[in-house]
OpenMM code with the backbone's topology and positions (N, CA, C; nanometers):
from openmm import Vec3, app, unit

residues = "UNK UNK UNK UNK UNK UNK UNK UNK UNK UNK UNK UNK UNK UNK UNK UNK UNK UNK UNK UNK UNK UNK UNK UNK UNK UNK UNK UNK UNK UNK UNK UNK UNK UNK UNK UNK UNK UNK UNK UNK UNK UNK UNK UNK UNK UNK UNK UNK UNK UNK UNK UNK UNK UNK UNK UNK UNK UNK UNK UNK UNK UNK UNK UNK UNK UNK UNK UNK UNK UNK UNK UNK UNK".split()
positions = [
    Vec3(-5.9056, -1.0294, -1.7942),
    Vec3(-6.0279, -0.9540, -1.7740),
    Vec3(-6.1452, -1.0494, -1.7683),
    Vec3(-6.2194, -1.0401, -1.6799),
    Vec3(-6.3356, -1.1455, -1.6545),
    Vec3(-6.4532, -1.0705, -1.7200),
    Vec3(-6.5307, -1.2284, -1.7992),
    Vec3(-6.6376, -1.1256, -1.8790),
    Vec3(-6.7718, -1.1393, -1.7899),
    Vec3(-6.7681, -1.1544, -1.6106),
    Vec3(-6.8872, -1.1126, -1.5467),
    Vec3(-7.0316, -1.1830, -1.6087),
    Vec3(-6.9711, -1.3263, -1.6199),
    Vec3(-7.1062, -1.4393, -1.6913),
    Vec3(-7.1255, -1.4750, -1.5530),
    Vec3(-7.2869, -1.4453, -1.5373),
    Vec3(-7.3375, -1.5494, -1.4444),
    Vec3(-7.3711, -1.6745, -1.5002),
    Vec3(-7.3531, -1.7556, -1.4005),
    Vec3(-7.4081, -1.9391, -1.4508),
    Vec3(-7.5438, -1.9803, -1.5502),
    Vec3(-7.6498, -1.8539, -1.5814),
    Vec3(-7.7197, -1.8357, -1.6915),
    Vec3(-7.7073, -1.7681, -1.8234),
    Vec3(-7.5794, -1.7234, -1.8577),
    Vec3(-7.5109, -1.6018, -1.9355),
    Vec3(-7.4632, -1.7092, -2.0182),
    Vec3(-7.4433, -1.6741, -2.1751),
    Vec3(-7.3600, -1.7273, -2.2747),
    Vec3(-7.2015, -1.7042, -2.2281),
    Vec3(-7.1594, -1.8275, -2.2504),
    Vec3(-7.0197, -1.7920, -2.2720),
    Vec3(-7.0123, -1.7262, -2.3817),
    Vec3(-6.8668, -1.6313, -2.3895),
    Vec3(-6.8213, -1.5203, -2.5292),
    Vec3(-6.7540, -1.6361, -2.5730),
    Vec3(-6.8161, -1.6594, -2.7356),
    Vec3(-6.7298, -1.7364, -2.8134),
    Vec3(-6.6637, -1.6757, -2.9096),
    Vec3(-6.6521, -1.5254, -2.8391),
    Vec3(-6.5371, -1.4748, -2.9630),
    Vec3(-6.4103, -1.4777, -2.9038),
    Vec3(-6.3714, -1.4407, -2.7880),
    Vec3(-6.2403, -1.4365, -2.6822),
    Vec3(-6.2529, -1.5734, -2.5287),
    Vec3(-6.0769, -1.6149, -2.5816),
    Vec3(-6.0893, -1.7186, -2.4858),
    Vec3(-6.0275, -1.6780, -2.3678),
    Vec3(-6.0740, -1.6977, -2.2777),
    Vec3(-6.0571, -1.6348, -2.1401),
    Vec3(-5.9621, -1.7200, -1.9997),
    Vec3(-5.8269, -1.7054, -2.0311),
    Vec3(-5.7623, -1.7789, -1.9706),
    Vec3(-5.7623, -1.7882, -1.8190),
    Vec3(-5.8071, -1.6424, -1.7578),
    Vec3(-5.8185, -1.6333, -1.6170),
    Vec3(-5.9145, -1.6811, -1.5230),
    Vec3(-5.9789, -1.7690, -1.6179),
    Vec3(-6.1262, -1.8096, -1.5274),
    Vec3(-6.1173, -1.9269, -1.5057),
    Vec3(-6.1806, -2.0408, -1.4212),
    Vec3(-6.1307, -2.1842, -1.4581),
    Vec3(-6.2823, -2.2030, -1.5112),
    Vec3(-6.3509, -2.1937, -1.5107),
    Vec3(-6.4826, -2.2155, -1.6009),
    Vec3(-6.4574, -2.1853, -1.7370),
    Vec3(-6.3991, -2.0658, -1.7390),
    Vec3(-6.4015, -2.0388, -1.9146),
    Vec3(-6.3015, -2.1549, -1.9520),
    Vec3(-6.2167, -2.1695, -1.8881),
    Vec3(-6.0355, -2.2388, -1.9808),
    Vec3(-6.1111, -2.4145, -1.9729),
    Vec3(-6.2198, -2.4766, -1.8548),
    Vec3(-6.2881, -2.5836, -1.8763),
    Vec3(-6.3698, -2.5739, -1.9956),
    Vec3(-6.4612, -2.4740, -2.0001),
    Vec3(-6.5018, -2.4814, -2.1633),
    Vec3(-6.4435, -2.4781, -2.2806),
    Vec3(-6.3499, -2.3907, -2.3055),
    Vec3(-6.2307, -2.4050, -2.3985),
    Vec3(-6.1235, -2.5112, -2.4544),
    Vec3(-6.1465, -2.5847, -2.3409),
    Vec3(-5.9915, -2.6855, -2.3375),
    Vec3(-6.1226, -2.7622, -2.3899),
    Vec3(-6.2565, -2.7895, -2.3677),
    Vec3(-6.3767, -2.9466, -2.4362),
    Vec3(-6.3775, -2.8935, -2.5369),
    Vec3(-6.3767, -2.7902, -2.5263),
    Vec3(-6.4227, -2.7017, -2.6907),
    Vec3(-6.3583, -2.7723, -2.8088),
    Vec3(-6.1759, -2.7498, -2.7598),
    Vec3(-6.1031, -2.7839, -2.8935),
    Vec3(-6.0083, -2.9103, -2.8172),
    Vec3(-6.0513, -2.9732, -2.7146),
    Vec3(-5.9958, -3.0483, -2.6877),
    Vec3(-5.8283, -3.0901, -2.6212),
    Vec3(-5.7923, -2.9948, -2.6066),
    Vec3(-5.6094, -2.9671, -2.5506),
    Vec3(-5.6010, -2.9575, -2.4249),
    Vec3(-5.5306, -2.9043, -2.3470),
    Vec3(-5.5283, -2.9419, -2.2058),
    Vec3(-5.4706, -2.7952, -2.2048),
    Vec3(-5.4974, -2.7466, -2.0534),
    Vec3(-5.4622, -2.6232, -2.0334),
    Vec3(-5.3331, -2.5280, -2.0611),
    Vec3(-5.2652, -2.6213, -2.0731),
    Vec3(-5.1034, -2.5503, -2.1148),
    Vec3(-5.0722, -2.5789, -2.2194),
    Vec3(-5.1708, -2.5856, -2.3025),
    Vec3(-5.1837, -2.6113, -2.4447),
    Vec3(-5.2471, -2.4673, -2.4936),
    Vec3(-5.3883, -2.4554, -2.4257),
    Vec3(-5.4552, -2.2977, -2.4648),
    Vec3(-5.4039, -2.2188, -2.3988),
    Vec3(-5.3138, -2.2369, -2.3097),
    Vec3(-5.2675, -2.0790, -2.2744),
    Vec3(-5.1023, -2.0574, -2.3508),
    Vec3(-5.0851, -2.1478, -2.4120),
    Vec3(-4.9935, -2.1418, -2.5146),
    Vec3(-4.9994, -2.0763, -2.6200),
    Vec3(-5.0938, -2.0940, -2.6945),
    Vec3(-5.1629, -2.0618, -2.7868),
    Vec3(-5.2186, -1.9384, -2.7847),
    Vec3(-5.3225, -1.8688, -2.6438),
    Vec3(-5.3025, -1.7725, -2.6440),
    Vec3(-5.1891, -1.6473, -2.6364),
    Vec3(-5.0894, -1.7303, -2.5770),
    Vec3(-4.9591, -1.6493, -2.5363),
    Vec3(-4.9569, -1.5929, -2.7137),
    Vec3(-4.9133, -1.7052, -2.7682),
    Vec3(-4.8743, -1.6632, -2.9190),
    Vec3(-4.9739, -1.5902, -3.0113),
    Vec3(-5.1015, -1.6110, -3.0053),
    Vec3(-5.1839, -1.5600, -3.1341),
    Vec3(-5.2887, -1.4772, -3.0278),
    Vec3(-5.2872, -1.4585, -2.9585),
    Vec3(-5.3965, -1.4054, -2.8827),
    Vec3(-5.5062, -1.4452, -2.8613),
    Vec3(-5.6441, -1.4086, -2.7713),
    Vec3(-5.7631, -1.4361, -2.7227),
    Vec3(-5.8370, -1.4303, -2.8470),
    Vec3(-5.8475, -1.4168, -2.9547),
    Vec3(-5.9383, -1.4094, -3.0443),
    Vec3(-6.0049, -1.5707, -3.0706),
    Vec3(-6.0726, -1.6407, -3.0633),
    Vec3(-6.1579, -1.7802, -3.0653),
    Vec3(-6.0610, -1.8282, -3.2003),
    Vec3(-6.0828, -1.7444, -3.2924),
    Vec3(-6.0700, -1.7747, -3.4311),
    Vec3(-5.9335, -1.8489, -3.3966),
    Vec3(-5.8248, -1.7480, -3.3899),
    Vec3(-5.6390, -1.7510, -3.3852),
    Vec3(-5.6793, -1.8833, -3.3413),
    Vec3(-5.6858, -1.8951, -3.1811),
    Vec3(-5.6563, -1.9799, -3.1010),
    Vec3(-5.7188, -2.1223, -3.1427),
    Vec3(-5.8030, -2.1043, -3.2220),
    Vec3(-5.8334, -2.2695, -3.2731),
    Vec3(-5.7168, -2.3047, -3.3931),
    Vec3(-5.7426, -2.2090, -3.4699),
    Vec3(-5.6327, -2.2209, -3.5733),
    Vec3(-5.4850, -2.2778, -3.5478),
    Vec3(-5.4259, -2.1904, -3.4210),
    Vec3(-5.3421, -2.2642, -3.3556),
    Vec3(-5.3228, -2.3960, -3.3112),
    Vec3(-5.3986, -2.3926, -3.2862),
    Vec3(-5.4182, -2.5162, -3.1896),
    Vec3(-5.4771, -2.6326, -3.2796),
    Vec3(-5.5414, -2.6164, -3.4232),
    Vec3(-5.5606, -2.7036, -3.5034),
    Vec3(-5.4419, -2.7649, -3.5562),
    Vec3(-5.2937, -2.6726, -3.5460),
    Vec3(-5.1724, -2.7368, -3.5788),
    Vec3(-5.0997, -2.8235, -3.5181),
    Vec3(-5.1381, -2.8249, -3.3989),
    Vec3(-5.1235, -2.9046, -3.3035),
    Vec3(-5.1835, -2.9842, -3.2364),
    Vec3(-5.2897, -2.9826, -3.2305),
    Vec3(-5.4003, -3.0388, -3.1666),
    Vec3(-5.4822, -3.1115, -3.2461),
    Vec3(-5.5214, -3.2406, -3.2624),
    Vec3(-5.6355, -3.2762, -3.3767),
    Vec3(-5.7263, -3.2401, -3.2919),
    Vec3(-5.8338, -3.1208, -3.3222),
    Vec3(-5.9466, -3.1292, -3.3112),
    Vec3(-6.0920, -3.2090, -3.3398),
    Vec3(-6.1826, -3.1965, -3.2201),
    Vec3(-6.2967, -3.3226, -3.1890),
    Vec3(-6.3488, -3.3177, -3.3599),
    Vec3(-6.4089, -3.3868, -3.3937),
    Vec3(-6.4776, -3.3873, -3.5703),
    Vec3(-6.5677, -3.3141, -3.4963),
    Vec3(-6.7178, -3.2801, -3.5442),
    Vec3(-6.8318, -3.2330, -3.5096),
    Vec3(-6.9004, -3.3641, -3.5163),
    Vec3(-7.0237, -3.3707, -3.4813),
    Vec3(-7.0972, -3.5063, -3.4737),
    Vec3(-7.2021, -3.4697, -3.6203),
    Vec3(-7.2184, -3.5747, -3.6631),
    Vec3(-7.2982, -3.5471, -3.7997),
    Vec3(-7.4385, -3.5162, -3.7511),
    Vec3(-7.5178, -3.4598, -3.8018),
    Vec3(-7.6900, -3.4581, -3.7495),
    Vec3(-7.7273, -3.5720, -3.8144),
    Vec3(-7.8151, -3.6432, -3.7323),
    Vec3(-7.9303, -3.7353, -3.8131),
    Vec3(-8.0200, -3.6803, -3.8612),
    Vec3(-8.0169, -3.7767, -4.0041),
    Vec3(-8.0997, -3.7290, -4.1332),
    Vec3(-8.2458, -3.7461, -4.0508),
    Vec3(-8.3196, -3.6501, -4.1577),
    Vec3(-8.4579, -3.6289, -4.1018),
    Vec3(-8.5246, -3.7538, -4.1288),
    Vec3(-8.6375, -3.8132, -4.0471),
    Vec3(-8.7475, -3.8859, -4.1087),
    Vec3(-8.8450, -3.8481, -4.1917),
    Vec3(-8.9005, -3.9565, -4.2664),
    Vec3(-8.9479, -3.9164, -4.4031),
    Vec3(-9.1054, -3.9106, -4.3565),
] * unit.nanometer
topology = app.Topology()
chain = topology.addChain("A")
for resn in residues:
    res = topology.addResidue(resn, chain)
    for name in ("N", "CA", "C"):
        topology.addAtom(name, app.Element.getBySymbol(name[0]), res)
């Protein structure tokens, strides 16, 4: 099911959207895996963001986050 984002629209970061190649390009940088990795993952735990990282955290080392730089004083 396509969630009808124009190129100014948030991606849905609650459901990952395997049928789009825009969404599955954001998804796959997201957590880093390659496409037959997230549609794996969805096969098994479903579109929910949450599952599918979780999944895929078992398998996948996910990116760290980047630390923020501390404020100036």
């Amino acid at each position: 099911m396509r969630n009808n984002l124009s190129d100014n629209e948030k991606q849905n970061t609650e459901q990952v959207n395997i049928g789009e190649d825009r969404d599955v390009s954001h998804w796959t940088a997201k957590f880093g895996c390659t496409r037959k990795q997230l549609e794996e993952a969805v096969k098994k735990v479903g579109s929910e963001s949450g599952a599918v990282r979780a999944e895929l955290g078992r398998r996948v080392p996910l990116r760290p986050r980047r630390a923020k730089p501390a404020a100036r004083p």
